[in-house]
N, C-alpha and C positions, 0 to 999 in steps of 0.2 A: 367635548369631542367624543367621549364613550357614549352619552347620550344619540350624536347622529350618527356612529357607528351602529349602534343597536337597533337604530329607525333602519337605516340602511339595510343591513342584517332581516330585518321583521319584513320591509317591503322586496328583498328579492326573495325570499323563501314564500313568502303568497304570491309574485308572477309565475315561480315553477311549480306550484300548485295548480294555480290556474292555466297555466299552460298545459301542465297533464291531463287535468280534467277538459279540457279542448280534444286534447291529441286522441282519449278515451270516447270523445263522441265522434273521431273521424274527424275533426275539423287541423287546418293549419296552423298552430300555436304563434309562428311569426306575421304569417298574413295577419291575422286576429288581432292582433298585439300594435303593427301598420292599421290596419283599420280604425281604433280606437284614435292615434296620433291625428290619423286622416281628420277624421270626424270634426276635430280639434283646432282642426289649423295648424297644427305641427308638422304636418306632412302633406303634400300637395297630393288631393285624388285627383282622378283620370277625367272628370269632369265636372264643369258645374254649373248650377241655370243661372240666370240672367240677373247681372249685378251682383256677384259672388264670388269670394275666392278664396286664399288661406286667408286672407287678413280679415274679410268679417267673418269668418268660422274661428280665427283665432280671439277675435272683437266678441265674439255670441259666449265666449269660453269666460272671459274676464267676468260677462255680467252674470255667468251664473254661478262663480266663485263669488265676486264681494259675497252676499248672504253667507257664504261659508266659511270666512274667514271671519264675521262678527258674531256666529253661533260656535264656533272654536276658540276664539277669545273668551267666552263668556263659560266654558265648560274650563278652560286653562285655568282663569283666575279665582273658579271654583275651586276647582282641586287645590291650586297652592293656598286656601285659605281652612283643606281637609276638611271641603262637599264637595257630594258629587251634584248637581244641579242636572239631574236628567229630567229635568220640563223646561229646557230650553224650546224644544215645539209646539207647548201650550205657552209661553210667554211671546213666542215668536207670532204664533197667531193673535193673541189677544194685542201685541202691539199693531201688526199691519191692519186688525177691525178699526180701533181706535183709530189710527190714521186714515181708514177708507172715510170714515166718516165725519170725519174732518174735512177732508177733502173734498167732501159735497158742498160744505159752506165755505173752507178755508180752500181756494187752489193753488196753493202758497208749496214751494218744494220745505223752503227751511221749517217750513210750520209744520210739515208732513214728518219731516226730522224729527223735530222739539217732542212734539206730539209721540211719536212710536219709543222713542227715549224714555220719557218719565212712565209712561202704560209699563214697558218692561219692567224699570225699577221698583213700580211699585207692586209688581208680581213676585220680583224677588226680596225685596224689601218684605212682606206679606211671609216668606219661605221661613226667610234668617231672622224672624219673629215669634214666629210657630218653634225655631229650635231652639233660640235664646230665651225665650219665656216660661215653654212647655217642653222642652227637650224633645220636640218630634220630627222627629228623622226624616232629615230633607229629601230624602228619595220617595219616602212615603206621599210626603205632601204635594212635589211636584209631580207626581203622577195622577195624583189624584186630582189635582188641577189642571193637570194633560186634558182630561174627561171632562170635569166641571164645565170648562171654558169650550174648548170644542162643542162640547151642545150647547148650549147655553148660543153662542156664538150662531150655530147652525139655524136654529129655532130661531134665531132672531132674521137673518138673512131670508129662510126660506117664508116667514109672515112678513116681512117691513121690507126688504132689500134683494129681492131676487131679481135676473133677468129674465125672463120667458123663454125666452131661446135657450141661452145654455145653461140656464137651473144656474149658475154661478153668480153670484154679490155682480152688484152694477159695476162696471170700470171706472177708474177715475180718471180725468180727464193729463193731455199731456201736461200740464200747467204745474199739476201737484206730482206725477210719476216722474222718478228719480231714475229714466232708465229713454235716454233719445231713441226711439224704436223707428226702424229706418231710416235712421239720417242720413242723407245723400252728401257722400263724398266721392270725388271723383271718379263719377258714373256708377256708383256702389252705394246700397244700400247698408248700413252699417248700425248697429246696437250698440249704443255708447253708456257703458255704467258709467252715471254722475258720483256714485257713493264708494267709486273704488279708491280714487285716491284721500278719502276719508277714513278709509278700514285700512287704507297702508299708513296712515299718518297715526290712530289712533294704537295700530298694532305698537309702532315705535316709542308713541308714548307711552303704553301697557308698561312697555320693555323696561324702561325710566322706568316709572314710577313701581314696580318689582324689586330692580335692583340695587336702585340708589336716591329710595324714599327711607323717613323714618317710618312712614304708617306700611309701607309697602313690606319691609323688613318685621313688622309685628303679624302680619297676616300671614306671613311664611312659619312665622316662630309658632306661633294661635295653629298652625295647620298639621304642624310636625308635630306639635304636645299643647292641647290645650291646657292640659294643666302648668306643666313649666314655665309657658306663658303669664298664667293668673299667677303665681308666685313671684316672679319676675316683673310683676308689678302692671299688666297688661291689662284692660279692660274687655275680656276675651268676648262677652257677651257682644257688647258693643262693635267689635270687630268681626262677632258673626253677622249681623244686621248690614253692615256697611259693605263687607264680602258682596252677602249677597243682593243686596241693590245694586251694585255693580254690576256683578255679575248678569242680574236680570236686564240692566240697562242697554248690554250687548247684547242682548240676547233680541232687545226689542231693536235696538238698530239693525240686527239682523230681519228679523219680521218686516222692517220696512223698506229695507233693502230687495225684500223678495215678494211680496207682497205690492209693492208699490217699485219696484223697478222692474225685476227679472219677470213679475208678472202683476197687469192691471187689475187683478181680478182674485175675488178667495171663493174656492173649491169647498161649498160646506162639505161640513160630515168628517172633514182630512185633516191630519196636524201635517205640517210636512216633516217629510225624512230626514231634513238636514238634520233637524235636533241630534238624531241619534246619530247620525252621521257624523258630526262634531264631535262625537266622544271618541271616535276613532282617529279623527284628526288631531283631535288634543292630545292624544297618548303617541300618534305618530310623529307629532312637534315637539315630544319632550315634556311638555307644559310650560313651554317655553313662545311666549305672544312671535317672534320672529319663526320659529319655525313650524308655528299653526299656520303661516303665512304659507311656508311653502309643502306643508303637506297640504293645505287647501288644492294648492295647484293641482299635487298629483291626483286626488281622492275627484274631484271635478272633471278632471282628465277621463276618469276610468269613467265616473258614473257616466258624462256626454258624448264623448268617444265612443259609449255600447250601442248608442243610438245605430249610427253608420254603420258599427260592427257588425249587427245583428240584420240591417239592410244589404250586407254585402257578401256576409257569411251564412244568414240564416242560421243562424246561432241566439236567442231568448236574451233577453235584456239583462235576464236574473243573473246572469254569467257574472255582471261588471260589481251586481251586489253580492254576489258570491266572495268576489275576489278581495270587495273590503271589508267580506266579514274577517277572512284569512288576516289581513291586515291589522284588524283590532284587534284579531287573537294573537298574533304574533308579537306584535306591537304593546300588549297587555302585559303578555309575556316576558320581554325585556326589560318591561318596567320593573318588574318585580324581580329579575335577577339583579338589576340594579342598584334597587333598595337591601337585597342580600349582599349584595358586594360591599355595601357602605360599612 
């Protein structure tokens, strides 16, 4: 309860931030704030073109949170194993490649799964390697594999796999894409995440197995003191290693969630933003797998909602990433009063 008090706390003190920083460029703090809902399908706008309404604006919102709640799970289960796994967007990408090209021979959705699943773990598997062998600091290594993979990635797409047209990797076909892009229901066009109710099923099980595992219990204990841990009779190395395969595991069902749902196609040269975005949602959940769930919501809200915003207000997109830097910070913030209170 102090935890979603704190969230609560952290996320209205960045909308009255960002509601000032509105009100300071001239714009309407509540319209702006309506507009983002709008955008969302939370709130019905004034119009809308043909085969559209709140329900697939609120349908277009779900598929581009899954990817966000399986790159928040993978930065939560980090932290409670004490890493921080910030190359969640190099394991995200290096899973959805492995998947695109799969998908050229395999057009298989679960093979598209199986497949973006083990790429991530064996990126973070590779991390909790590096720190349980060599003691090198998982932030180092995951960044450095941000870069690695990203070109590497790039360079391969833009000589073996590009499109001509739009410079981006080939699409993969509906067959293998985890994401029904226009499905027609009643007279509407709609975007149906296949992988949402796998990221709410897995969120649940995270939950389980945190709370009321044995191994899930040593990962928390290995996070708070590794040493206390290794005393305590814990094979702490070993639980670094396994952490982070985990960890990277979701990270890569994220990548294939967005890479292969939310979108058919990778943008060389770009990790996406979720990664980092996740670390804002992980600290606004607590680090808790149920309330990455619903800070997913709000943090998707802002960044898709800015679209509309910024169409309706003439107000810069940067606004909506302004507001969840405010958020991490705030959100940061409380973590660490929190750990002082203990």
């Amino acid at each position: 309860m102090r935890k979603f008090a704190l969230s609560c706390l952290a996320i209205t003190i960045s909308l009255f931030f960002g509601a000032l920083i509105l009100w300071l460029m001239g714009k309407n703090p509540i319209e702006a704030y309506m507009n983002i809902l709008q955008g969302v399908g939370l709130m019905e706008k004034a119009k809308y073109s043909g085969r559209q309404n709140m329900f697939t604006d609120f349908m277009s919102l779900i598929d581009a949170m899954t990817p966000m709640i399986f790159a928040s799970l993978a930065v939560a289960l980090a932290l409670k194993g004490g890493f921080f796994n910030i190359g969640v967007s190099g394991q995200m990408l290096f899973a959805g490649f492995c998947a695109h090209m799969t998908a050229l021979v395999i057009p298989s959705k679960i093979v598209v799964i199986i497949v973006g699943f083990i790429a991530g773990a064996l990126i973070g598997a590779l991390i909790g390697w590096l720190k349980s062998s060599f003691n090198v600091n998982e932030v180092v290594s995951s960044i450095m594999l941000n870069s690695i993979l990203m070109y590497v990635i790039t360079f391969y797409i833009y000589s073996f796999y590009v499109n001509p047209v739009s410079r981006q990797s080939a699409s993969i076909s509906a067959a293998a894409r985890l994401t029904l892009s226009g499905f027609r229901w009643e007279g509407l066009k709609v975007d149906i995440a296949l992988a949402f109710p796998v990221a709410i099923i897995i969120a649940l099980v995270l939950h389980w197995f945190i709370e009321k595992t044995t191994y899930g219990y040593e990962i928390k204990a290995s996070g708070l003191s590794p040493r206390a841990a290794h005393y305590a009779g814990m094979d702490v190395k070993k639980i670094a290693v396994v952490t982070m395969t985990i960890s990277g595991a979701l990270a890569g069902l994220a990548g294939v969630a967005y890479y292969c749902g939310y979108l058919a196609a990778i943008q060389p040269g770009v990790t996406p933003s979720i990664g980092f975005d996740a670390i804002a949602v992980s600290l606004l959940g607590g680090n808790n797998p149920l309330g990455c769930v619903l800070a997913s919501f709000l943090i998707t809200v802002i960044s898709k909602g800015s679209v509309y915003m910024s169409s309706r207000q003439n107000i810069d997109m940067e606004i909506a990433s302004l507001i969840t830097a405010f958020i991490l910070t705030f959100a940061a913030c409380s973590a660490v009063l929190d750990r002082r209170k203990k």
